[in-house]
C-alpha positions, -999 to +999 in steps of 0.1 A: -562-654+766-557-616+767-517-626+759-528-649+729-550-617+717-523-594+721-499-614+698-528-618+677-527-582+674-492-575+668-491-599+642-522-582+623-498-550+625-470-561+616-484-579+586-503-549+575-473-525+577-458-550+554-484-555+532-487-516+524-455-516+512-450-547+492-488-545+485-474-546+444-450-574+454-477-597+469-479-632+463-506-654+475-496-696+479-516-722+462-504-748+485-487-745+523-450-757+530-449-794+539-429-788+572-453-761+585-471-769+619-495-743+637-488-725+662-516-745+686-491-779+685-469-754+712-490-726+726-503-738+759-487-770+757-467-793+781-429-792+781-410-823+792-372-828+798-355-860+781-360-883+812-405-875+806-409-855+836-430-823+829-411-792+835-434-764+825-460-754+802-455-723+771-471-697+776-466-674+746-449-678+715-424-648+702-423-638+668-390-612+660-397-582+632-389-606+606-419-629+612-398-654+627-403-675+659-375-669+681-381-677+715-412-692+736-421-684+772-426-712+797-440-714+831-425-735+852-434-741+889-460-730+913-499-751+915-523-748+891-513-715+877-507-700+910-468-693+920-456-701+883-422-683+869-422-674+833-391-676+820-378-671+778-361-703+765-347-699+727-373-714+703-344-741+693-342-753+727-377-770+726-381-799+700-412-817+695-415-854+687-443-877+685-454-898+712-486-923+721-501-926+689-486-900+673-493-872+694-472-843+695-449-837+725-428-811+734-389-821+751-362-798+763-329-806+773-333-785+811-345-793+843-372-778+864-349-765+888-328-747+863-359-733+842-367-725+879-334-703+885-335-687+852-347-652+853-381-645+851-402-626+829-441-610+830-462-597+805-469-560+809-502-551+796-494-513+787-468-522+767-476-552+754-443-574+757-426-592+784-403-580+805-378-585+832-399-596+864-378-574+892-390-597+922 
């Protein structure tokens, strides 16, 4: 949760950084883009590899300076939150279709085993971004 509230933040930053500069150039949308989705269809939500076997879950969703989603972190391992591995996948590597009455599910082309030998990643509170886990 504190993660989710930390992107929150940025987000809010960034956008009002942006906003004071273009504040003349502003345009407001009468109607949303018919390919959007919300960020809640992947943050926090299963990832499965092509043969249906679960292979992690994301964790956070990565926004570059441009306000563009560019890579998602997944956990992958350990029990119940306990011994996970966080490791950063490119956002195109994940593809959701629809499954079971149109639900939405999340497939990557990877294994456990190699998301498991990737390196890993943690979120460092003081700075508030991932980085390298040195374990």
């Amino acid at each position: 949760m504190l993660r989710m509230l930390a992107v929150a933040g940025i987000l809010v930053l960034m956008n009002t950084a942006s906003s004071a500069q273009s504040m003349a150039n502003a345009r407001m949308q009468s109607a949303l883009p018919s390919n959007s989705v919300t960020v809640t269809n992947w943050y926090k939500q299963s990832v499965y590899d092509p043969k249906d076997n679960k292979i992690g879950e994301i964790m956070d969703v990565l926004v570059d300076k441009s306000g563009r989603i560019s890579s998602l972190i997944v956990a992958v391992g350990g029990f119940l939150g306990a011994g996970d591995k966080d490791v950063a996948v490119p956002f195109e590597a994940v593809h959701a279709t629809t499954k079971n009455n149109s639900k939405w599910y999340l497939v990557m082309n990877a294994t456990k085993d190699s998301l498991k030998n990737s390196t890993g990643f943690k979120y460092d509170d003081t700075k508030t971004t991932w980085v390298p886990d040195k374990k």
